[in-house]
Backbone bond lengths (Angstrom), bond angles and torsions (degrees), N, CA, C in turn:
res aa  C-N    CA-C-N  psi(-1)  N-CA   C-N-CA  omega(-1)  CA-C   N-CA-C  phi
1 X - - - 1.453 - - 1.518 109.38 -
2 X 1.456 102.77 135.35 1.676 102.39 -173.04 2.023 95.47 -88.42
3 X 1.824 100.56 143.11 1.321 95.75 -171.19 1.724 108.34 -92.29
4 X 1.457 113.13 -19.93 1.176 101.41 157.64 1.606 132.06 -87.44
5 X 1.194 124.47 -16.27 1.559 125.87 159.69 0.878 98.36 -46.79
6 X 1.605 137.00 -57.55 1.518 122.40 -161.99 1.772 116.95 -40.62
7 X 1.348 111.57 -33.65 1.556 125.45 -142.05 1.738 91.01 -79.35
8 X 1.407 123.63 118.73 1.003 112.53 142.04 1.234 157.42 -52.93
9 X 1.328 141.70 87.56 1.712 151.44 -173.49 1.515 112.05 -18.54
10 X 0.722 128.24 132.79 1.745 130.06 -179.39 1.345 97.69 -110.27
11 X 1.345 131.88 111.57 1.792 123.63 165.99 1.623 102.52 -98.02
12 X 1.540 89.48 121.17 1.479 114.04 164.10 1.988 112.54 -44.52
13 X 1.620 103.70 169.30 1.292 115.69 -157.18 1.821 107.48 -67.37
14 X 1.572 97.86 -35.13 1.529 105.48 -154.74 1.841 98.13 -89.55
15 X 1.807 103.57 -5.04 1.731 84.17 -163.52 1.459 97.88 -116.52
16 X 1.562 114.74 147.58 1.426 134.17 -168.82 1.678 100.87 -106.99
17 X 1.248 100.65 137.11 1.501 104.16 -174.46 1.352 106.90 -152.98
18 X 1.424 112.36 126.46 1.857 126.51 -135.59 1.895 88.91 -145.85
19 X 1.058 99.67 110.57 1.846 106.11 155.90 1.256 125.01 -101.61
20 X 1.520 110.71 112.05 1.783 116.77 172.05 1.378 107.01 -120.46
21 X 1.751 102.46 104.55 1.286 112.46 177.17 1.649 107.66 88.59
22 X 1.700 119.42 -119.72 1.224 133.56 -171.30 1.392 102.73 -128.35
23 X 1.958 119.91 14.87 1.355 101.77 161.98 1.397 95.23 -102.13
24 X 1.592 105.70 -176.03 1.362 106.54 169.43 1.458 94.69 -138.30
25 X 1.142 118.92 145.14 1.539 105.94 178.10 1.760 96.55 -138.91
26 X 1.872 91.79 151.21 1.583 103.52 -155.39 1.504 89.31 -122.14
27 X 1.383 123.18 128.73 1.181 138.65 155.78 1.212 123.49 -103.97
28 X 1.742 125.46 120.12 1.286 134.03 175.42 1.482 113.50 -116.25
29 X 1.338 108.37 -167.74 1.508 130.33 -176.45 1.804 86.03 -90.90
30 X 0.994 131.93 -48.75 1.271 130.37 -149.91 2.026 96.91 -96.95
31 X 1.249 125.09 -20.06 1.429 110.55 163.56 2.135 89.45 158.85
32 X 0.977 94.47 -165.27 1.313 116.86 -163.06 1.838 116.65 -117.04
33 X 1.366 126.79 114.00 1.257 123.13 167.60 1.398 135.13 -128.05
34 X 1.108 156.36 166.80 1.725 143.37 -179.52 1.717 102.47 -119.91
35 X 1.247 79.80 165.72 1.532 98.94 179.58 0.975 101.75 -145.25
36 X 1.749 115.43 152.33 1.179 127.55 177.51 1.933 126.10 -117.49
37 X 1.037 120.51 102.16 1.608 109.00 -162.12 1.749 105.89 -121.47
38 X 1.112 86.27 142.40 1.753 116.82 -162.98 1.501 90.84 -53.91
39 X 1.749 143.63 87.25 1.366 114.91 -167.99 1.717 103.98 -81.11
40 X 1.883 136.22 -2.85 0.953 132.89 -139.00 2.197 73.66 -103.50
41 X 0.663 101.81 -21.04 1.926 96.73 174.30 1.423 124.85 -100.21
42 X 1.549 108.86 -33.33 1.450 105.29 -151.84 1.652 77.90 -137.93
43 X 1.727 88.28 149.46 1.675 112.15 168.44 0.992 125.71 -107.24
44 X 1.226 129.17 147.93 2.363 124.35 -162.01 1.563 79.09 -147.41
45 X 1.669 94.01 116.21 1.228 123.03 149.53 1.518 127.45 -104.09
46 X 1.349 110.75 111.61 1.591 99.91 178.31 1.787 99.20 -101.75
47 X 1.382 102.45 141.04 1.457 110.07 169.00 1.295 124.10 -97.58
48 X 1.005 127.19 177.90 1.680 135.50 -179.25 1.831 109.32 -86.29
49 X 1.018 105.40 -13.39 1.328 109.29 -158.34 1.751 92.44 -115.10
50 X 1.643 114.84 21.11 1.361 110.90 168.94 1.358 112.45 80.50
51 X 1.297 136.93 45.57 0.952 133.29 -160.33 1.617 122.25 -154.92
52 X 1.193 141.23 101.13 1.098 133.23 172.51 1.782 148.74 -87.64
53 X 0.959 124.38 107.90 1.524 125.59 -156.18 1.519 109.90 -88.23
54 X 1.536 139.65 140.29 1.479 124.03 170.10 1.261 103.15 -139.23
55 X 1.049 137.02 130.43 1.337 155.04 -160.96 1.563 128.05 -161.82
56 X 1.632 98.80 141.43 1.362 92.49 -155.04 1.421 117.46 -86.59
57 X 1.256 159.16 178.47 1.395 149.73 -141.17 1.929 93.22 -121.15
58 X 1.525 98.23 -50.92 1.273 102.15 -161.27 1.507 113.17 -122.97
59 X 1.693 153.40 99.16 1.296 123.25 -154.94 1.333 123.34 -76.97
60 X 1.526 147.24 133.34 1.182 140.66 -136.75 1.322 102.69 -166.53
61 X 1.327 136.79 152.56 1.374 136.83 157.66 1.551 100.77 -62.92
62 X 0.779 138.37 -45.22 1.846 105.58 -177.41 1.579 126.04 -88.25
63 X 1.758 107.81 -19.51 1.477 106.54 158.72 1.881 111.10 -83.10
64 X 1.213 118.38 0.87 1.606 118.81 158.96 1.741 112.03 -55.24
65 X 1.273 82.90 -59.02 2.370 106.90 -170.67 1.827 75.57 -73.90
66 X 0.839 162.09 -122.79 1.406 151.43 -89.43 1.274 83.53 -86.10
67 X 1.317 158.84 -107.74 1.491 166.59 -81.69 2.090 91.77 -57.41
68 X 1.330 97.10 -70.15 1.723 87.39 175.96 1.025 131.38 -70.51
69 X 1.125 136.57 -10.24 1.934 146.16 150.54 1.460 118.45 -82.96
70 X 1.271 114.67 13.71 1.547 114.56 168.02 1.772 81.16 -114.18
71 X 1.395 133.29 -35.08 1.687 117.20 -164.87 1.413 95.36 -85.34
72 X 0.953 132.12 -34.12 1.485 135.01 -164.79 1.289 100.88 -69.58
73 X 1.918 141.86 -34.67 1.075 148.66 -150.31 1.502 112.68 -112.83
74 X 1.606 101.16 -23.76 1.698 106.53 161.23 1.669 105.42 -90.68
75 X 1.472 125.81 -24.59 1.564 105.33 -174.82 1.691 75.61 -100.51
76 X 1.261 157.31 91.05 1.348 161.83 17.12 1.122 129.40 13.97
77 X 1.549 98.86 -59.73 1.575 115.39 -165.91 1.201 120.27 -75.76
78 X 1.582 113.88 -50.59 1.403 150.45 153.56 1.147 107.14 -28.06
79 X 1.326 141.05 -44.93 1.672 130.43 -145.06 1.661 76.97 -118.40
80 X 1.672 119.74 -49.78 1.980 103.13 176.81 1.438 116.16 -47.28
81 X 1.566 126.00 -25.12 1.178 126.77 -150.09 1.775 89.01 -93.31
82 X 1.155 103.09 -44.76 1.703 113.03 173.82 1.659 124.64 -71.97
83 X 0.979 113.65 -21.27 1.650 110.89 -173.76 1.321 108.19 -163.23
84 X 1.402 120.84 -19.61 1.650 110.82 161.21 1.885 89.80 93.54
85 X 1.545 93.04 156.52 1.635 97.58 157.74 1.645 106.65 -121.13
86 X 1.236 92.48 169.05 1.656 98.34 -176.44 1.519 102.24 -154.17
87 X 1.758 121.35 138.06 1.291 124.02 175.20 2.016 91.82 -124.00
88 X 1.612 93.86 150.60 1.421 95.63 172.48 1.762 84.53 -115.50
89 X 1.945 87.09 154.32 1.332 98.06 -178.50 1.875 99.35 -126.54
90 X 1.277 123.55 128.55 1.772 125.72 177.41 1.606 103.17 -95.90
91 X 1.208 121.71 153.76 1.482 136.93 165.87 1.301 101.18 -142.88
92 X 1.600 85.41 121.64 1.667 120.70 -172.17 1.452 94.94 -122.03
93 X 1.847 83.45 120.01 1.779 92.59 174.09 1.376 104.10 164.11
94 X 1.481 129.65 165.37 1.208 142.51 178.09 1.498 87.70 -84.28
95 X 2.058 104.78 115.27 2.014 111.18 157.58 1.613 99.22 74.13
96 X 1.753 104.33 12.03 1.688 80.45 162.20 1.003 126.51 -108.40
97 X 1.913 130.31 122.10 1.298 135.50 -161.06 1.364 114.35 -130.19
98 X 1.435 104.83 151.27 1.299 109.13 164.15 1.639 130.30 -133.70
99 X 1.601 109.38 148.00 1.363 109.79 -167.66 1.416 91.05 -148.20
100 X 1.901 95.51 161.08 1.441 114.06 -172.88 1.780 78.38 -118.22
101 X 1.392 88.80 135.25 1.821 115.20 159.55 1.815 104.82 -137.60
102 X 1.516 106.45 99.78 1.151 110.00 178.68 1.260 120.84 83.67
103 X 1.462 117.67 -123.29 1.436 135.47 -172.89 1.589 103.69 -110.92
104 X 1.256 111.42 8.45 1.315 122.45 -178.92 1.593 122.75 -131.31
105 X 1.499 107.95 138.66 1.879 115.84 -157.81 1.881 74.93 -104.21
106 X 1.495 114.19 125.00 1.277 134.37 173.09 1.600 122.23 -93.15
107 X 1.831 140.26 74.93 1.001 119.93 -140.14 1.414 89.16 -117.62
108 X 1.443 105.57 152.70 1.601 119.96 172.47 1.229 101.07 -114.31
109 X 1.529 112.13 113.43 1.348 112.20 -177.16 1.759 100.21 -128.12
110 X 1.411 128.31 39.67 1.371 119.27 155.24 1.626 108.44 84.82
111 X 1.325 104.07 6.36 1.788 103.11 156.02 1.366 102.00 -120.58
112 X 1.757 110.10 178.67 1.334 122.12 -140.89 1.597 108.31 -93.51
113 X 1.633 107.75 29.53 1.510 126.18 -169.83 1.474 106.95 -140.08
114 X 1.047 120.02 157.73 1.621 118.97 147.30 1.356 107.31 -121.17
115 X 2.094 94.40 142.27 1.164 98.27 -146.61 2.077 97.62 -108.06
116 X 1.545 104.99 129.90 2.039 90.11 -160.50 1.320 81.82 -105.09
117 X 1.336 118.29 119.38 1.446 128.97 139.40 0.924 144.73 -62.80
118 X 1.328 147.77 95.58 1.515 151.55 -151.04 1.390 103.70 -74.24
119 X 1.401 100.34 138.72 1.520 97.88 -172.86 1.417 108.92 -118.18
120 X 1.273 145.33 116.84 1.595 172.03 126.39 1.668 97.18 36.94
121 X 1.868 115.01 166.31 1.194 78.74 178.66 1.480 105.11 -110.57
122 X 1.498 131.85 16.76 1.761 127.27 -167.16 1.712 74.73 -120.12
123 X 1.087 153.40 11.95 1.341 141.05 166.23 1.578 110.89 -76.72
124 X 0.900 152.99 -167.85 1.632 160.92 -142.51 1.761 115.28 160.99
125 X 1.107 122.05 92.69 1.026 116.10 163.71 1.562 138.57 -115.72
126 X 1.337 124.05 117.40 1.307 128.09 -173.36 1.553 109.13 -94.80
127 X 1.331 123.40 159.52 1.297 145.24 -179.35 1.622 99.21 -126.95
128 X 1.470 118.02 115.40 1.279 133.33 137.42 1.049 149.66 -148.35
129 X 1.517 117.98 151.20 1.910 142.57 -93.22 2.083 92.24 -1.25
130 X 1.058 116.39 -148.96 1.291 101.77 -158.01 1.925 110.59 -119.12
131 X 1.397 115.45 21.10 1.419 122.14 152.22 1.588 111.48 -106.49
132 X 0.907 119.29 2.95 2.002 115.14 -179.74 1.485 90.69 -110.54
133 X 1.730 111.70 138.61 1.262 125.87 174.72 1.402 88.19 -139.98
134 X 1.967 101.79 130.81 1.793 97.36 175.01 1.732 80.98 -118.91
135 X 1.307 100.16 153.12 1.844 132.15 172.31 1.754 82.36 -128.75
136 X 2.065 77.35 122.11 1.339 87.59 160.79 1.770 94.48 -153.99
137 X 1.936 96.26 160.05 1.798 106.33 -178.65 1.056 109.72 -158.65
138 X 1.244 114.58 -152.77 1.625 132.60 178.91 1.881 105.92 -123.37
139 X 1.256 97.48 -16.43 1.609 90.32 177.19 1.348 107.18 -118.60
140 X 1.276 113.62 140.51 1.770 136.70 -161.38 1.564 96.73 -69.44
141 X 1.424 98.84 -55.47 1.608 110.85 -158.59 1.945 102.09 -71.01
142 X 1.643 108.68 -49.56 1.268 84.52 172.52 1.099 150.15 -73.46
143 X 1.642 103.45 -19.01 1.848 100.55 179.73 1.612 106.98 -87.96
144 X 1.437 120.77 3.09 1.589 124.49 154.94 1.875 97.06 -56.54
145 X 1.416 99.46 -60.54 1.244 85.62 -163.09 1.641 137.22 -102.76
146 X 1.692 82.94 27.55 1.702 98.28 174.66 1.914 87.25 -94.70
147 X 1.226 110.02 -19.95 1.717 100.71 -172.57 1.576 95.79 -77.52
148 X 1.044 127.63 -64.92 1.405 106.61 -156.67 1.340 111.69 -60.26
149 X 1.407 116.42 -45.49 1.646 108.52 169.91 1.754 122.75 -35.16
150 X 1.052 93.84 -56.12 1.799 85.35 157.30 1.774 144.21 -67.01
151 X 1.431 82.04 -37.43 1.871 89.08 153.59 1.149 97.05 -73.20
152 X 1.653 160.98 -13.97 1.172 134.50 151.97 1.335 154.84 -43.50
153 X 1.692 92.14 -18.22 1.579 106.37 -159.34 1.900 96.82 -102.97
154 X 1.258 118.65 -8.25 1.095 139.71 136.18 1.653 138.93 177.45
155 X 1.772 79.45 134.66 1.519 102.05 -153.06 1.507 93.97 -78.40
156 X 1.693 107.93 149.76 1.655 104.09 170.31 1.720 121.86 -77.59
157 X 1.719 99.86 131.41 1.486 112.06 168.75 1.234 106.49 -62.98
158 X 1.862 102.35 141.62 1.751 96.11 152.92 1.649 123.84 -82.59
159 X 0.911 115.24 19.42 1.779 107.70 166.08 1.336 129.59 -82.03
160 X 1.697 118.01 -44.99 1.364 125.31 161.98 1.321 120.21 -141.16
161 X 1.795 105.60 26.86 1.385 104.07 146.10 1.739 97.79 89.57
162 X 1.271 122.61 -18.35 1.312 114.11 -179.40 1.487 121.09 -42.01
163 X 1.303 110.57 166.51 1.541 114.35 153.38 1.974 111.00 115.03
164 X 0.568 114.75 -147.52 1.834 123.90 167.11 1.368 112.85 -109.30
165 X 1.392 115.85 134.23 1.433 122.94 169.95 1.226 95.72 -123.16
166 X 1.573 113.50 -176.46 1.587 129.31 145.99 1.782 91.39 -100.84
167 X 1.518 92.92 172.58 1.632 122.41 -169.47 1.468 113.33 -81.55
168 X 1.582 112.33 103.25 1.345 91.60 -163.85 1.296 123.17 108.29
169 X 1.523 121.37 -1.12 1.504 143.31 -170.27 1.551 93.46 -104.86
170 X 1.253 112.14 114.97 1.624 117.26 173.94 1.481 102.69 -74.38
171 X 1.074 125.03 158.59 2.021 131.44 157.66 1.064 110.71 -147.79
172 X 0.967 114.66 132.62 1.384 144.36 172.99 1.076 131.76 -32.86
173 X 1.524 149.27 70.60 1.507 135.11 -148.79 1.296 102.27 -99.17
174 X 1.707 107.28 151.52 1.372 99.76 -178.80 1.565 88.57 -133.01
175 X 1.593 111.14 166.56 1.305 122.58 -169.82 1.741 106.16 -82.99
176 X 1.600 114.40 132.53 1.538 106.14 -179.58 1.957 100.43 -72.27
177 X 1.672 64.34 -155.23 2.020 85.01 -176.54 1.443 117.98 -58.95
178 X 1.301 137.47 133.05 1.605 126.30 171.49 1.605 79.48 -102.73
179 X 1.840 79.18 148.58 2.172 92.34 151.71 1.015 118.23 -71.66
């Protein structure tokens, strides 16, 4: 038995949540997303009282592994559709800055370019003063992975800590050269 499948979903006041067929589609204050659920395994009960149930039809080793990654991925949707996620990103370094020109995040990260990252179009990105970068959305999975792509372009050293982190990201320092 999966221990988070068990958990029933609570949908907040402002978000509408409608099943036709094997999509499910989630309406919020903050934008609109779908979901897709296996209906030939698993059962979706929505209640009146705001509440959603998913359960599996038949118990099985592969509706075991899905039962909590199908609930975990609709109360995903639910809480983006309600309040959005948001990661802040810092750049630590001598001249490292960041700016939005347009549809594009403009970063100076200490090579002989600046490097403009195009930014998605349900992604959100703010600049503040000019080492804080916030990513914010409605989908969990992408602004995870609009952040690391940018902590990609440089990752922090352990010697003096340079590079892009998130807020709250420990690293590892290691001691330089002694004479």
């Amino acid at each position: 038995m999966s221990k988070i499948g068990k958990i029933n979903i609570s949908i907040p006041d402002k978000v509408n949540v409608v099943a036709n067929g094997n999509i499910v589609n989630v309406d919020g204050p903050l934008g609109k997303s779908s979901f897709k659920i296996d209906t030939e395994n698993f059962e979706l009960k929505i209640n009146e009282n705001k509440n959603i149930s998913l359960k599996p039809k038949n118990l099985n080793q592969i509706t075991k592994r899905l039962w909590g990654m199908n609930r975990s991925l609709l109360n995903n949707a639910i809480i983006g559709a309600a309040k959005g996620y948001e990661k802040t990103l810092e750049l630590v370094g001598v001249g490292y800055r960041a700016a939005l020109k347009g549809k594009q995040l403009n970063l100076q990260l200490g090579f002989s370019h600046d490097i403009n990252f195009d930014i998605p179009e349900n992604i959100k990105i703010t600049v503040e003063k000019q080492t804080i970068v916030k990513i914010s959305g409605i989908d969990k999975q992408q602004v995870g992975m609009i952040t690391s792509q940018i902590k990609s372009l440089r990752p922090p050293e352990p010697y003096k800590g340079k590079g892009i982190k998130e807020t709250g990201q420990y690293i590892l320092r290691k001691e330089g050269k002694k004479k």
